[in-house]
N, C-alpha and C positions, 0 to 999 in steps of 0.2 A: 418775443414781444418785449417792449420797452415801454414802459407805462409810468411816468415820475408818480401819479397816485393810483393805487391799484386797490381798490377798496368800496363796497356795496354803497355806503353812504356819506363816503366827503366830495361828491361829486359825483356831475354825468360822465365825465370821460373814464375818470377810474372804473365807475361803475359798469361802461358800456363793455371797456376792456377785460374785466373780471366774470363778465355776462357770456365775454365772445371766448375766451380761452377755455373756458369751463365747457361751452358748447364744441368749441372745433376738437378739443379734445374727445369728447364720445365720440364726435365722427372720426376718431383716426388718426389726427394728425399728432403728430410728436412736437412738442414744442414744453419751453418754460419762459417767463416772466422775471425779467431784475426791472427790478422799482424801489424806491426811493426808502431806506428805513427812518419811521418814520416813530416818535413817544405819545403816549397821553391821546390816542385816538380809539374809536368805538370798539370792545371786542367783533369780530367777524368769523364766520365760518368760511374755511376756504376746502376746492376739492381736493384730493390727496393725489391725484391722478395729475395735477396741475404744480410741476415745482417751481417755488415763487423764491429767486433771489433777491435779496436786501442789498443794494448798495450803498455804502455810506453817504452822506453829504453832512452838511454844518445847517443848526436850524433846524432839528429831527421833531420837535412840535409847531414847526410853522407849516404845515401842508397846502393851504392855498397863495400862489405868488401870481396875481394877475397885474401887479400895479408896476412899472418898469422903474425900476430905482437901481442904486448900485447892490444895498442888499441881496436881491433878489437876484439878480444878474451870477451875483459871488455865490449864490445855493447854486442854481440852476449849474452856473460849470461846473463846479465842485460835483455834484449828481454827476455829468455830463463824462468828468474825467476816468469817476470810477465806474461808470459805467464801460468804459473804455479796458479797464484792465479786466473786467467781468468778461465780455464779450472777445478780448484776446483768449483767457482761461478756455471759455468753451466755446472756442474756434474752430475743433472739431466736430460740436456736435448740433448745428444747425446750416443751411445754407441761405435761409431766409429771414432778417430781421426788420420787424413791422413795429416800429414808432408809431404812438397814442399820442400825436400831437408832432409839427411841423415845425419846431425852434430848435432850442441852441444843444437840445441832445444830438439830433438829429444830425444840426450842424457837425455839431465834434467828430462825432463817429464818422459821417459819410466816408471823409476819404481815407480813412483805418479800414472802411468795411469794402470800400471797392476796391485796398490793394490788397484786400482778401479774398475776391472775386468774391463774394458775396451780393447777394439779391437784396435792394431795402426797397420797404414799402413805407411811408408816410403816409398816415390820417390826418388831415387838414382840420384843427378843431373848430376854428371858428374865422371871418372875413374880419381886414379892416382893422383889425390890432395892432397893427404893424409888428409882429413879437415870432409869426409864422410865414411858412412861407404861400406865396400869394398877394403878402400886404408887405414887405421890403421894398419892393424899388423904391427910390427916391428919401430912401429916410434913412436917417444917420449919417451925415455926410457924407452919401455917396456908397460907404458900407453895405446897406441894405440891397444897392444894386448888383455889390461884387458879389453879394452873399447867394443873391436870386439867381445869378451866372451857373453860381455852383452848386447847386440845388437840381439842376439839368440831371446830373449825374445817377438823380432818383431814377428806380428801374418802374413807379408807381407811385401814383399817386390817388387818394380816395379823398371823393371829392363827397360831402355829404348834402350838398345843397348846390343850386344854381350859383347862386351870387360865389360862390369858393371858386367854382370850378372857372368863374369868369377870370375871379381875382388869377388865378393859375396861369389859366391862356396871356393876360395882360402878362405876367412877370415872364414869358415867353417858355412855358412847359409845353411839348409837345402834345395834342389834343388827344391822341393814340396812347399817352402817359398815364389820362386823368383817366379814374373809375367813379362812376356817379355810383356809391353805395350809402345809402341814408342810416343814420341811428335806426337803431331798434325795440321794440319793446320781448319780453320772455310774457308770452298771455297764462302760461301756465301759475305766472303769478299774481296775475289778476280775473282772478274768476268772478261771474255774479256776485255781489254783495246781500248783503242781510236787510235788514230794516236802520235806515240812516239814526231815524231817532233812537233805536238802540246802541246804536255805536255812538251817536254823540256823547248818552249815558255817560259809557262805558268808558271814556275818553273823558270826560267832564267837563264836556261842553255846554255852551248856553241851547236851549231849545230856541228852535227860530231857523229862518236860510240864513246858510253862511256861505259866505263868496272865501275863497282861498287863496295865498300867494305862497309858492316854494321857490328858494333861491338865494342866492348870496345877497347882501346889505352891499352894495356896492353902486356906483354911479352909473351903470350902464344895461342896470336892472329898470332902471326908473321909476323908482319907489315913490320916491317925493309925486310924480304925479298921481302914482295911483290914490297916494292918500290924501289928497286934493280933490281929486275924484269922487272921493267916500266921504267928505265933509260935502259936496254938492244929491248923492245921493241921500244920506240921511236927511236932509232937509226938505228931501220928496216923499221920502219911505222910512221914517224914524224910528217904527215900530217893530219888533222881532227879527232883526236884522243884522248883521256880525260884517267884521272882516277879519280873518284867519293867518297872522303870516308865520311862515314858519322858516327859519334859516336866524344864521347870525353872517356878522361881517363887519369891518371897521365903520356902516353910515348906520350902526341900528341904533345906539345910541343918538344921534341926529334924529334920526327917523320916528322914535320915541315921543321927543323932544317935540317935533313936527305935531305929531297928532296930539298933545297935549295943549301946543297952540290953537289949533283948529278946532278945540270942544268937543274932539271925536273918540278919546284914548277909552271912556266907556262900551264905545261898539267897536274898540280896535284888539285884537288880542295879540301879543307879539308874545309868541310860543319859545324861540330859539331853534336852537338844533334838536331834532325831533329822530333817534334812532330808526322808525317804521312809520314814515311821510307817508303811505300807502293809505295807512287806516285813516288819516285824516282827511285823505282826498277821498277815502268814501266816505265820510261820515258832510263831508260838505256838499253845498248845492249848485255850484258855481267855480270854476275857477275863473283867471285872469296873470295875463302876464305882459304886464306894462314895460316891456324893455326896449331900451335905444339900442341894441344891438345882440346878433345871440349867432351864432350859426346853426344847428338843427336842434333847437332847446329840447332835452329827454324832459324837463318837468312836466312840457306840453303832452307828447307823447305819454305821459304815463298818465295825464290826467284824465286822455281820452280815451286813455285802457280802464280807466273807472267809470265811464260813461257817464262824464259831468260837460254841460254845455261850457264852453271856453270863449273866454275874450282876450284875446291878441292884438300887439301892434303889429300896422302892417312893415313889416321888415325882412330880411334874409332868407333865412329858411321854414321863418314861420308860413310865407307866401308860397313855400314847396309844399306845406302842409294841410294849411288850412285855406276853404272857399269859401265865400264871405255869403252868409245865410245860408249854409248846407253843414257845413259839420260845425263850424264857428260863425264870430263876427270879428272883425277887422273893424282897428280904430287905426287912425294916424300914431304914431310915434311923437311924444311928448306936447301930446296935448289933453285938459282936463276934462272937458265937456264931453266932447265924441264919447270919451271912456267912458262915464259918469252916465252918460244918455245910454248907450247899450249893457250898464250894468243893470238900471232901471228896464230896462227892455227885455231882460231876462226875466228880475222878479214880478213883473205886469203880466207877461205872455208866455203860461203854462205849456200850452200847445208849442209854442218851438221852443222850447226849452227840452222839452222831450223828444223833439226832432233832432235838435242840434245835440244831444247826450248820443240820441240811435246811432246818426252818421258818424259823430265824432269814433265810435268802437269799430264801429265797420270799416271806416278808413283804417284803420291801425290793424284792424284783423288783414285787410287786403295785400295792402302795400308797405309795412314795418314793424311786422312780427318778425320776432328772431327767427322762424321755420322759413321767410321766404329769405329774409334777408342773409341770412348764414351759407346761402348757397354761391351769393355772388362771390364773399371771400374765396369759396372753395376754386371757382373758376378763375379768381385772380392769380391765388398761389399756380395752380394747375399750368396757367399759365404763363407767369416766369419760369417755372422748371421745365416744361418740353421747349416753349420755344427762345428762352433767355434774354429778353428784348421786351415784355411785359405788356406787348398790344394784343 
């Protein structure tokens, strides 16, 4: 596995990856992990069954690189190259290597790893970034075209939403290529919860419903609406009433800033980075995730593993996810009202409130528990190694 963050809490991808090695591992399979070494991040518990190499790169406390600058560019090869001399080193002891994301690691290594005759598998993290593959054609002067060309050469591809698996087909992957396997959730770490008001306690929060946000401070979160949103509900619903966010990022000072303008920074709490997001999404009444873009968002997923009614935009793979009045509601994408009127819809109407919490866990029990989900990987490896062609 090739994973640039490999880590329970700076991220869904690192975390989905440290979820999935840790599980394929009991089941059997022999594998380890180089990822990105990385200073000044949360201590973590890792399995021992699971050996995790450190690669060097430059920038070892900057772990999130979403913004395309040349910075970021100069980390990412840098990771990319020593990843390169990693994977020559233990070139004997794998025949399958599976990238946690579809860029410029991926890039590098391909053609090292297929005149290694080596099997790569690519997880698609997310549509439309233009930074993976899926969303190259046409960007970078033509580059992204050549890049999508050579990208073919993937023996697999893991599509985790509709809208990836389109973007795929478009950059001409063959459709017998892509594997529709969704994020997952581990239910074994979210069981029934306690009494909310105790946990709010226990956390020191305000008594009252609180609606929730987890996520990076960044422009494609679409923060700014939501808290445009929350300055139109309080002016309905003024009384015992919160909003919760928890993450940092370069817009949170903006964002701050924002709810300070709006008269609303009293019912707004901006937590930061919170080591165990978990307890808060149970001690809360409500989530919501106002984003312009996401490919199969885990914060969703985990909130429905805590059985809190959720409001989403309608987007990507939130629309894999969620049915609009059955496990959630669906708002438009960057607009204030819709959002603001089904946050109010939540706190008015008890009865689907507790509807929309029931379906939310039940879908996640059904269809993106790690027990069903961990099986389709097994058939994917399975299947590179008997039949070498990856359909």
């Amino acid at each position: 596995m090739v994973s640039p963050l490999y880590h329970p809490s700076l991220g869904g991808l690192g975390r989905q990856a440290k979820v999935l090695t840790e599980r394929l591992s009991r089941e059997g399979v022999d594998l380890f992990v180089i990822t990105r070494y990385l200073k000044d991040v949360p201590d973590a518990t890792y399995s021992p069954d699971v050996e995790v190499i450190r690669a060097w790169s430059v920038r070892p406390r900057k772990y999130h690189l979403p913004e395309i600058n040349l910075e970021n560019l100069l980390t990412s090869l840098l990771f990319s190259l020593s990843t390169t001399i990693k994977l020559l080193q233990q070139r004997n002891h794998y025949e399958i290597v599976h990238f946690h994301g579809a860029g410029l690691p991926l890039i590098v290594n391909l053609p090292v790893l297929k005149a290694l005759r080596k099997k790569v598998v690519a997880k698609v993290a997310a549509a439309n970034l233009g930074t993976e593959a899926g969303s190259l054609r046409g960007r970078y002067l033509g580059l992204g075209t050549i890049l999508g060309h050579m990208l073919k050469w993937v023996d697999a591809f893991i599509a985790t939403t509709g809208e990836i698996r389109d973007g795929l087909l478009r950059e001409g992957i063959r459709e017998e290529r892509i594997w529709r396997i969704p994020n997952f959730i581990d239910l074994s770490l979210y069981p029934p919860s306690g009494s909310k008001e105790a946990i709010k306690r226990s956390l020191g929060l305000p008594e009252g419903r609180i609606f929730v946000f987890a996520g990076r401070f960044v422009k494609r979160k679409g923060i700014e609406y939501l808290l445009r949103a929350w300055a139109e509900v309080l002016r309905e619903a003024p009384q015992g009433v919160y909003l919760l966010l928890l993450g940092d990022g370069p817009l949170k000072a903006e964002m701050v800033s924002l709810s300070r303008s709006l008269a609303i920074e009293k019912k707004t709490l901006f937590l930061g980075h919170v080591e165990e997001v978990r307890e808060y999404l149970y001690a809360s009444d409500a989530f919501v995730l106002p984003s312009l873009q996401e490919g199969m968002p885990n914060s969703l997923l985990e909130a429905m593993a805590c059985s809190l009614p959720v409001i989403a935009t309608r987007i990507g793979g939130v629309t894999d996810i969620i049915e609009d009045g059955v496990n959630g509601i669906l708002v438009p994408p960057a607009e204030v009202s819709p959002l603001a009127e089904a946050m109010l819809r939540v706190l008015s109407d008890r009865d689907l409130s507790v509807s929309l919490a029931s379906h939310a866990r039940r879908t996640v029990e059904m269809h993106f528990s790690l027990d069903r989900v961990v099986g389709g990987y097994l058939r994917l490896y399975r299947a590179l190694m008997n039949t070498g062609d990856g359909e």
